[in-house]
C-alpha positions in Angstrom: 113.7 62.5 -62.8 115.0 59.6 -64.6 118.0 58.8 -62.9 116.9 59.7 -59.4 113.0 59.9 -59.3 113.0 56.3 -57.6 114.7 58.3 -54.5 111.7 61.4 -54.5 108.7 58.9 -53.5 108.4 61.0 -50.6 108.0 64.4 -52.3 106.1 63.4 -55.2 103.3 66.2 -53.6 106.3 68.8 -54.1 107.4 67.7 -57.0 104.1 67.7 -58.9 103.2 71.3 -57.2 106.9 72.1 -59.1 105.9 70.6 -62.2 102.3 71.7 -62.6 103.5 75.3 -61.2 106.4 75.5 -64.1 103.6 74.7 -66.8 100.9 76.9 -65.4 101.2 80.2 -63.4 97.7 80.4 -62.5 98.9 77.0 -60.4 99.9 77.4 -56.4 103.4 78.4 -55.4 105.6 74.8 -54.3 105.6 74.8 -50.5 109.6 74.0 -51.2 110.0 77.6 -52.9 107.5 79.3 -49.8 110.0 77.9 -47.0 113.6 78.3 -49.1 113.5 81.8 -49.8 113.8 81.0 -53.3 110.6 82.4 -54.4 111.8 86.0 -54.7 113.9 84.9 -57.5 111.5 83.1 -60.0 108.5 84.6 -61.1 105.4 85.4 -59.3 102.6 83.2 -60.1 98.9 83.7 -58.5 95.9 82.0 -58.1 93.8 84.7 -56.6 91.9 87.3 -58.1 93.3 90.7 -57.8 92.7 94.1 -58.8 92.9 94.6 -62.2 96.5 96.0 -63.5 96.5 95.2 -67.2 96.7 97.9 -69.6 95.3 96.6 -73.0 97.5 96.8 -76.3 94.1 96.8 -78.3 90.7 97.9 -78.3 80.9 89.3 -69.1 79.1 88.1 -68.1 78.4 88.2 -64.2 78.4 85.0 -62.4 76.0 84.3 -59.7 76.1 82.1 -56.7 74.3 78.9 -56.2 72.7 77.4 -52.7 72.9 74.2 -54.3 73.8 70.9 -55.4 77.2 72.6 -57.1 79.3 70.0 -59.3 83.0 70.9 -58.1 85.8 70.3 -60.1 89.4 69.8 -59.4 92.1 71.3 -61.4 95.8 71.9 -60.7 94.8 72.1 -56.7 92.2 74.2 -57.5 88.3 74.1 -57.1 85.7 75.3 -59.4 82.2 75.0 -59.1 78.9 74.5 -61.7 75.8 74.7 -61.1 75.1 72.7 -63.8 76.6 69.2 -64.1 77.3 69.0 -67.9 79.2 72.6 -67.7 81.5 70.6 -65.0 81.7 67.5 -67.3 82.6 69.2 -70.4 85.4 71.8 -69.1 86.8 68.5 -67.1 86.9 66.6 -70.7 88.4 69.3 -72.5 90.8 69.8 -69.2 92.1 66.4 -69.7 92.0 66.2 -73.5 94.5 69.6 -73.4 96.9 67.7 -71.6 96.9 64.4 -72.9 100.4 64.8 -74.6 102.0 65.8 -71.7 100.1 63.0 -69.9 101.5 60.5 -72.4 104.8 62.3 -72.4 105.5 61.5 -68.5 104.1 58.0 -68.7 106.6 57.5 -71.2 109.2 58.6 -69.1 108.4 56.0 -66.0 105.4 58.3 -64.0 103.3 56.1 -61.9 99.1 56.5 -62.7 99.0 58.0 -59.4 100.6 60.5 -60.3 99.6 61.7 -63.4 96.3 61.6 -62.0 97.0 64.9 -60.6 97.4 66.8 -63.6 93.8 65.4 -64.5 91.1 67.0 -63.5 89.2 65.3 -60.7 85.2 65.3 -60.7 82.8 66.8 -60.6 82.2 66.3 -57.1 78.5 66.7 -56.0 78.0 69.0 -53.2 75.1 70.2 -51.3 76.1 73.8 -51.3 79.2 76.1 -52.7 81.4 77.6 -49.1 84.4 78.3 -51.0 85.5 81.2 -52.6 84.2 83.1 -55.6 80.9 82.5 -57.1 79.7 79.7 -58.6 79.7 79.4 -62.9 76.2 79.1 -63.8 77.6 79.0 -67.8 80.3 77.1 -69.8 83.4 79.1 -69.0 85.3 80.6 -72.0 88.8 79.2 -73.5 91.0 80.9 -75.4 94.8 80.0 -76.1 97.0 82.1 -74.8 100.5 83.4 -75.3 102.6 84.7 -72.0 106.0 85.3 -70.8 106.9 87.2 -67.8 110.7 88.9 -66.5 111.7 89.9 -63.1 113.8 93.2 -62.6 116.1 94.4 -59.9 116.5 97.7 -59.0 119.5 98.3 -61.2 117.3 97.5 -64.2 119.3 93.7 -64.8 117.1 90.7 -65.0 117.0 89.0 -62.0 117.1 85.8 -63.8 116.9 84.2 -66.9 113.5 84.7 -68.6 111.9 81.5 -69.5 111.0 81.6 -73.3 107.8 82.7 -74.5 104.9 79.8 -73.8 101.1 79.2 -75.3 98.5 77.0 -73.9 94.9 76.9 -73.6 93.4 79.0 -70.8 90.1 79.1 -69.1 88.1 82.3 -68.1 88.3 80.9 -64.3 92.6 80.8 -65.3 92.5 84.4 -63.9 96.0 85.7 -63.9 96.6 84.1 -67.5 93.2 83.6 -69.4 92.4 87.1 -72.0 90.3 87.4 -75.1 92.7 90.3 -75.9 95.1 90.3 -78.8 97.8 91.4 -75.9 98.2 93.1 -72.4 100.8 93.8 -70.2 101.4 95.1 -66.6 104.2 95.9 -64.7 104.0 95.3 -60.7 106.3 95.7 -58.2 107.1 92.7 -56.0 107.5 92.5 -52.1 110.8 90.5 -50.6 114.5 91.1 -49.7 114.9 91.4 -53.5 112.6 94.2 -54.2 112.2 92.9 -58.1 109.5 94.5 -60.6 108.0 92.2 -62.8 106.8 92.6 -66.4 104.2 90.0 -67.5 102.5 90.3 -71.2 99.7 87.7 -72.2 97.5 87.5 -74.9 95.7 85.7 -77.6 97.8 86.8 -80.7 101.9 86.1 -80.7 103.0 88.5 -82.4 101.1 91.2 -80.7 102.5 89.8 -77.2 106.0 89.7 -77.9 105.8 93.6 -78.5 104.0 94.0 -75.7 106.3 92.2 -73.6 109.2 94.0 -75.0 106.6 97.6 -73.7 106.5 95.8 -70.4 110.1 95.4 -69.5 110.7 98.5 -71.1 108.7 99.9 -68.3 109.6 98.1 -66.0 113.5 98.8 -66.5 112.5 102.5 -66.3 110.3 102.0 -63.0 112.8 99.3 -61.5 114.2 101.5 -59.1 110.9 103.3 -57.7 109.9 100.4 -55.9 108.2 100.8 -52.5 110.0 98.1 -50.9 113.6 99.4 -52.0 113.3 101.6 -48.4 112.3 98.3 -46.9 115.4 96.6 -48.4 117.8 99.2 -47.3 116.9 99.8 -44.0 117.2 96.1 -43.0 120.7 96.0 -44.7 121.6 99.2 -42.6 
């Protein structure tokens, strides 16, 4: 980014989807890594809710909808709607005061206001009503920090790259796919594409406790590597 960001002003949009994706895998896939057919080989990251396939290592609230005004927040491309306007406030200040190193951290190294702006979070917005997805937070979310690290398998049990490192940051309860109150879980999940990988994620609120439980979850995985459902898929396109 130093020696050749001048020449990228015309996918600063990709580049920050890269950048805030690599920091945060609650954040939306890079439309680069969609359209390359790179995406099978780096981990999966979602921002949806799905059903639930953590097993705890250890032994809410229900949010209701709103007709209206909601106070919508930005964050990472994401939208998230309060009914109540200091709830929006103070998750957006916290939001920004969580990354203000990093925020300093690129401004040191040359990035433009614009486009740090985007790691910020933008709002609230006042809207008459909520037509988005999910219900609306009618409470101040929780925030826990978090430890994760996720691996990608093939079917011969090798990694299917180089796992980044462990990683901690704060996460919000709306963070679905990273935020827990749990001293550890882990899952293991099969994952579609020519690769047919298997991934083993652990996340978690104490360190120690995750780094076992990542260890349990590429254990598993290893062992369960070459059951995947879309091995058949794999093999009869190669044939």
């Amino acid at each position: 980014m130093d020696r050749y960001g001048h020449l990228l002003d015309a996918l600063d949009d990709e580049v920050m989807a890269a950048v805030e994706w690599a920091m945060d895998p609650t954040a939306p896939l890079p439309g680069f890594l969609l359209h390359s057919g790179l995406a099978t080989a780096v981990p999966h990251q979602r921002s949806a809710v799905a059903s639930d396939p953590w097993t705890d290592m250890d032994e809410g609230e229900e949010l209701r909808g709103t007709v209206g005004p909601v106070f919508v927040l930005t964050l990472a491309g994401r939208e998230i709607p309060f009914a109540d306007r200091r709830h929006a406030q103070d998750v957006a200040d916290q939001w920004d005061g969580d990354r203000a190193g990093k925020i300093a951290e690129l401004r040191a190294r040359g990035w433009t206001e614009e486009l740090t702006n985007r790691i910020r979070a933008a709002g609230p917005e006042v809207r008459e009503r909520w037509t988005g997805g999910g219900q609306v937070w009618t409470r101040m979310p929780d925030r826990q920090f978090v430890h994760h690290q996720v691996a990608s398998f093939s079917p011969d049990g090798s990694l299917s790259y180089e796992p980044q490192p462990l990683a901690s940051r704060w996460a919000w309860e709306f963070e679905t796919d990273l935020y827990s109150h749990k001293a550890a879980q882990m899952r293991t999940e099969f994952r579609p594409g020519p690769a047919a990988t298997t991934e083993a994620y652990a996340r978690g609120t104490n360190k120690a406790a995750v780094q076992l439980a990542f260890e349990s979850a590429c254990e598993k995985a290893r062992d369960v590597c070459g059951q995947s459902p879309y091995l058949d898929l794999v093999n009869s396109v190669g044939s």
